[in-house]
C-alpha positions as CSV (number, residue, x, y, z in Angstrom):
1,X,0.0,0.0,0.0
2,X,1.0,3.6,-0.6
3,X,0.6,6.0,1.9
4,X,1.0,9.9,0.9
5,X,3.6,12.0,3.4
6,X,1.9,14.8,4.3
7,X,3.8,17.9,5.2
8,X,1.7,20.0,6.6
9,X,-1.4,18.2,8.9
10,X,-4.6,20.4,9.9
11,X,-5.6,19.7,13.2
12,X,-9.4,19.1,14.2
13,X,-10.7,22.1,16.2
14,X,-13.0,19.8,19.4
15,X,-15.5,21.2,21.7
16,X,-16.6,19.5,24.6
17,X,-20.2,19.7,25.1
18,X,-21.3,17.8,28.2
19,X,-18.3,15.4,28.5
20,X,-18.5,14.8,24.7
21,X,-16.0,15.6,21.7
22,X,-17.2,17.8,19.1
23,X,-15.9,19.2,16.0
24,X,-16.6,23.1,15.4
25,X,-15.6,22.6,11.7
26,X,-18.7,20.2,11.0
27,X,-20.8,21.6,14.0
28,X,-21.0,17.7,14.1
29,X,-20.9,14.9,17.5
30,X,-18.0,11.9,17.0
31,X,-20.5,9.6,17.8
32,X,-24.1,9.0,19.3
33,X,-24.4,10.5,23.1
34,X,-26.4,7.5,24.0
35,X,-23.5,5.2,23.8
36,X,-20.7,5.3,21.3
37,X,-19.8,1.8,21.3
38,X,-23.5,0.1,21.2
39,X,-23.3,2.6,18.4
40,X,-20.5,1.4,16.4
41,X,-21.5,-2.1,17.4
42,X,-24.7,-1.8,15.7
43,X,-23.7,0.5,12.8
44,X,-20.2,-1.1,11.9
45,X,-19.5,-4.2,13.5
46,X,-23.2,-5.7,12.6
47,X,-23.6,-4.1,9.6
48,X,-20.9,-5.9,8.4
49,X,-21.3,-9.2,9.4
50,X,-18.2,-9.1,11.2
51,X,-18.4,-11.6,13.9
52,X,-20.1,-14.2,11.8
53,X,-17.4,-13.4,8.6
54,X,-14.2,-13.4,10.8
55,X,-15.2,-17.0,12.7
56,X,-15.1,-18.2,9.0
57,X,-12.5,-16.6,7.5
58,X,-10.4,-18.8,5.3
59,X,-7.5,-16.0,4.3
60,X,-4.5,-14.6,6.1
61,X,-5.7,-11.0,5.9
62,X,-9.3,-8.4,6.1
63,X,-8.9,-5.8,5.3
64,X,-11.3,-2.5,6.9
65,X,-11.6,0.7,5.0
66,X,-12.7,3.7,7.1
67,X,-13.9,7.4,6.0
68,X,-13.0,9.2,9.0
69,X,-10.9,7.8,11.9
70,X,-12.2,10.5,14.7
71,X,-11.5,9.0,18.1
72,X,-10.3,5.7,16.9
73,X,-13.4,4.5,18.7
74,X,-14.7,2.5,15.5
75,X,-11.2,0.9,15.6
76,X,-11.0,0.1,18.9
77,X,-14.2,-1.8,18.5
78,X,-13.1,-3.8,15.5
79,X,-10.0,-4.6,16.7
80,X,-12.0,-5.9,19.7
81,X,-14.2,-8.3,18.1
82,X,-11.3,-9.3,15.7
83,X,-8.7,-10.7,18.6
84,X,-12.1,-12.3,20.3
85,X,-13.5,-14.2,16.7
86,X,-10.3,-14.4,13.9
87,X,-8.1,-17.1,13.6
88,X,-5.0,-16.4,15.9
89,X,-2.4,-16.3,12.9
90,X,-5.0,-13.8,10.4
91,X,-3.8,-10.3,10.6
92,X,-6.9,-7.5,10.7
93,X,-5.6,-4.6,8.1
94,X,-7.6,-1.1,9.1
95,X,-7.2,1.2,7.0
96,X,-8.3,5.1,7.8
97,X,-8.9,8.4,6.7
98,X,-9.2,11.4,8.2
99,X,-9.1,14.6,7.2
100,X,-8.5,16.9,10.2
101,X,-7.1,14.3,13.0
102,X,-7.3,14.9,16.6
103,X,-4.2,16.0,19.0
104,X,-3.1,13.3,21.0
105,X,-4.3,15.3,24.0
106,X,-8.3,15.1,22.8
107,X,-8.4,11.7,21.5
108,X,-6.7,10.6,24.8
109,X,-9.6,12.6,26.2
110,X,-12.3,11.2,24.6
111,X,-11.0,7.5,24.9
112,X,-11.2,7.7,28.7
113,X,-14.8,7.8,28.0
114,X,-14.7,4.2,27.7
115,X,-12.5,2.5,30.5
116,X,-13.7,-0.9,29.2
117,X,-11.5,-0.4,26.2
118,X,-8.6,0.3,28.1
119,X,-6.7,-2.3,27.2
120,X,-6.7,-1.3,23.5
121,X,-6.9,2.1,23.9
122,X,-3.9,2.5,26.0
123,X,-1.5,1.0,23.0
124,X,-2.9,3.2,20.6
125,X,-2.5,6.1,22.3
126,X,1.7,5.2,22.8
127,X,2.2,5.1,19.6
128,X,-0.4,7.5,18.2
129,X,2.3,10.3,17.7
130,X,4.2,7.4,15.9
131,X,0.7,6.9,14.0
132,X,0.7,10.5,12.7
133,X,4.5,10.5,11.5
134,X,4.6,7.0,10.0
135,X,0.8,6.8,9.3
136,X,1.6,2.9,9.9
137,X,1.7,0.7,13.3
138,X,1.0,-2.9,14.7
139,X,-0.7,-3.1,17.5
140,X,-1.9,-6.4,19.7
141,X,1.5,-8.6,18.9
142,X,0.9,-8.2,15.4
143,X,-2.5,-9.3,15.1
144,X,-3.7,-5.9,13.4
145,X,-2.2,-3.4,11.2
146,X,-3.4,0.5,11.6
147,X,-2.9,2.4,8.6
148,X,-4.1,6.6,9.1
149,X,-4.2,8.3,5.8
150,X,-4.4,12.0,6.3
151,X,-6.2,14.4,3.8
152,X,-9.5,14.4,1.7
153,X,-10.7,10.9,1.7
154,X,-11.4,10.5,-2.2
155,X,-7.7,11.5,-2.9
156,X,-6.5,9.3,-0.4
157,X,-8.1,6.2,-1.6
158,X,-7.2,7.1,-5.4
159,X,-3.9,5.8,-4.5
160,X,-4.6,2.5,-2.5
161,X,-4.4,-0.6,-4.1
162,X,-5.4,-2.8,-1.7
163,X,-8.8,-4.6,-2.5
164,X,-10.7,-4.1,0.8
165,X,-13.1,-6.5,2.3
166,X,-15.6,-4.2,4.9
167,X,-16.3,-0.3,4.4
168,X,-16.8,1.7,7.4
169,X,-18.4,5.5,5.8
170,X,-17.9,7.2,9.0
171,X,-17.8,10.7,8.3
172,X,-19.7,13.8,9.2
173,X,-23.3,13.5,7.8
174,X,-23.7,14.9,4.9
175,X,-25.7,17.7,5.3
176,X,-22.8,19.1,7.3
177,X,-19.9,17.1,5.6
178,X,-21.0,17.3,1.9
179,X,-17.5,17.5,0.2
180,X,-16.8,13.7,1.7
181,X,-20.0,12.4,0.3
182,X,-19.6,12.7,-4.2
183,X,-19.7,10.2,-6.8
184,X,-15.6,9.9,-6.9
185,X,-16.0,8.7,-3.2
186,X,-17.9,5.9,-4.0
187,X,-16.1,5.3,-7.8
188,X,-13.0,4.8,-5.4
189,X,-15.6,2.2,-3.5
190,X,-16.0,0.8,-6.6
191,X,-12.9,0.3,-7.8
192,X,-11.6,-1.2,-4.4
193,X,-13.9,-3.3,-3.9
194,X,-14.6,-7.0,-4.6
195,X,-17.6,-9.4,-5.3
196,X,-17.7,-10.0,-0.8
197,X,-17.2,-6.6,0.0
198,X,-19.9,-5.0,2.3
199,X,-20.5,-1.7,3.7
200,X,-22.1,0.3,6.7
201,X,-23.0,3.7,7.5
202,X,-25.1,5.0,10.3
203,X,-26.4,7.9,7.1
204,X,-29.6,6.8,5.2
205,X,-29.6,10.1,3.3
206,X,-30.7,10.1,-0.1
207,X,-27.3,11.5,-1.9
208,X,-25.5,8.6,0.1
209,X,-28.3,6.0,-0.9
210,X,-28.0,7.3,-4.4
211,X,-24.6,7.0,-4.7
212,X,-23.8,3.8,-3.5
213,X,-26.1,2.1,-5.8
214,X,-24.9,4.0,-9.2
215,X,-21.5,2.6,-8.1
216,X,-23.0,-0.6,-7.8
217,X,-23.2,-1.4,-4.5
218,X,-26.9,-3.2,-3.2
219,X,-28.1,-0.7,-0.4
220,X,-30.5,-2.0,2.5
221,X,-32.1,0.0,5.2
222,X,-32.2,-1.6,8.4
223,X,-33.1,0.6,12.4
224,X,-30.5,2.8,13.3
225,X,-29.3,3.0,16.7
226,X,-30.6,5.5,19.3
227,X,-32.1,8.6,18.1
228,X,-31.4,7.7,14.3
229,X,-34.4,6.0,13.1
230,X,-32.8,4.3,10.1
231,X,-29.7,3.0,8.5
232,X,-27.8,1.3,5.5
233,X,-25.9,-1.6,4.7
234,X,-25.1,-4.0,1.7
235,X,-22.7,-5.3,-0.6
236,X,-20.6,-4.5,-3.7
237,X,-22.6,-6.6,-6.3
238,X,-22.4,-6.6,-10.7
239,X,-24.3,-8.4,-12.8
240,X,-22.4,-11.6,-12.3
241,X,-22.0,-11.7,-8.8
242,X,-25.1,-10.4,-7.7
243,X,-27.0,-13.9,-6.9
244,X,-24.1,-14.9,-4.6
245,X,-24.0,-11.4,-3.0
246,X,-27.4,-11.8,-2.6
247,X,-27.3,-15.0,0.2
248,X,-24.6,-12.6,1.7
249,X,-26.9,-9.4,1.9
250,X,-29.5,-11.7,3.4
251,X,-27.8,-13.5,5.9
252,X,-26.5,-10.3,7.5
253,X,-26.2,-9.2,11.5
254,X,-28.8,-6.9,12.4
């Protein structure tokens, strides 16, 4: 994989409203205030299939793709699940982007939100300064790889190769986040993508819906979690593949 060296890194701006991060740029919460993780459970880690995929898996590697690494909170949790349900010698690749990334100072912050992720979030945040400058780091004896691409996530992911396995779209909604959310976003999907790779995003909005089926991905709506009354999920699917995709779609977490 290439990763970009980026000279110059624009640091997010958070607020903290009531114990909780925000960013001023998108006027925009990190994640739900009813409960972050039961959110990314339930968005992510479900809408994926994840726990039922990775108890199967028959490769060496899965690879995660991420639109907006925030607090690290949506890698925290897959990490989780991976070193509880993947083969011991597999190797989890996440891959994020992120735009405006936090100082080490607020993402240690808003990881102490969640002592009962202490134990993942603690090696993170040693060699998250390392993360920054390398954009590369193992973590958990080698049992996943945490690649941070800073910048604009469509010009990031034009220069990955790697055929990626899960999509995490994670970033701002897109009424406030609109730039993130365009057709080259999800032509990049497209293109990295393969005939088992799904996708999640706690966003049921129209332009996102849109999108993701013009690039040929099959989009379901399913509850959201808390206050968001809906979701979507699916699967990268063409012509050929869609039947098999199909039994995939419809045996998914919910």
């Amino acid at each position: 994989m290439r990763i970009l060296d980026n000279t110059k890194i624009e640091w997010c701006q958070v607020e903290w409203k009531q114990g909780q991060p925000f960013a001023s740029a998108f006027q925009d919460v990190y994640f739900s205030s009813d409960h972050g993780v039961l959110e990314t459970e339930h968005v992510f880690l479900q809408g994926n299939d994840l726990s039922n995929r990775w108890q199967q898996l028959n490769t060496d590697t899965f690879t995660i793709a991420e639109t907006g690494f925030g607090t690290g909170l949506n890698f925290l949790c897959a990490a989780k699940l991976w070193l509880e349900t993947a083969p011991k010698d597999a190797i989890l690749n996440f891959i994020s982007v992120e735009k405006y990334p936090l100082k080490l100072q607020d993402i240690t912050t808003a990881l102490k939100l969640w002592p009962e992720l202490s134990a993942l979030s603690l090696p993170l945040l040693k060699q998250y300064t390392t993360l920054i400058d390398a954009k590369s780091i193992s973590l958990y004896g080698n049992s996943v790889q945490l690649n941070l691409l800073i910048g604009d996530a469509t010009e990031q992911l034009a220069h990955l190769q790697n055929k990626i396995d899960a999509w995490f779209l994670d970033g701002f909604s897109p009424a406030k986040n609109p730039d993130m959310w365009q057709p080259a976003l999800f032509e990049q999907m497209t293109r990295l993508s393969h005939q088992n790779t799904t996708f999640a995003t706690f966003t049921s909005a129209g332009i996102v819906r849109r999108g993701l089926m013009s690039a040929g991905f099959k989009v379901n709506k399913r509850s959201g979690f808390g206050k968001k009354r809906e979701m979507i999920d699916g699967y990268f699917a063409d012509d050929q593949n869609d039947s098999a995709n199909n039994s995939l779609g419809n045996n998914r977490g919910t």
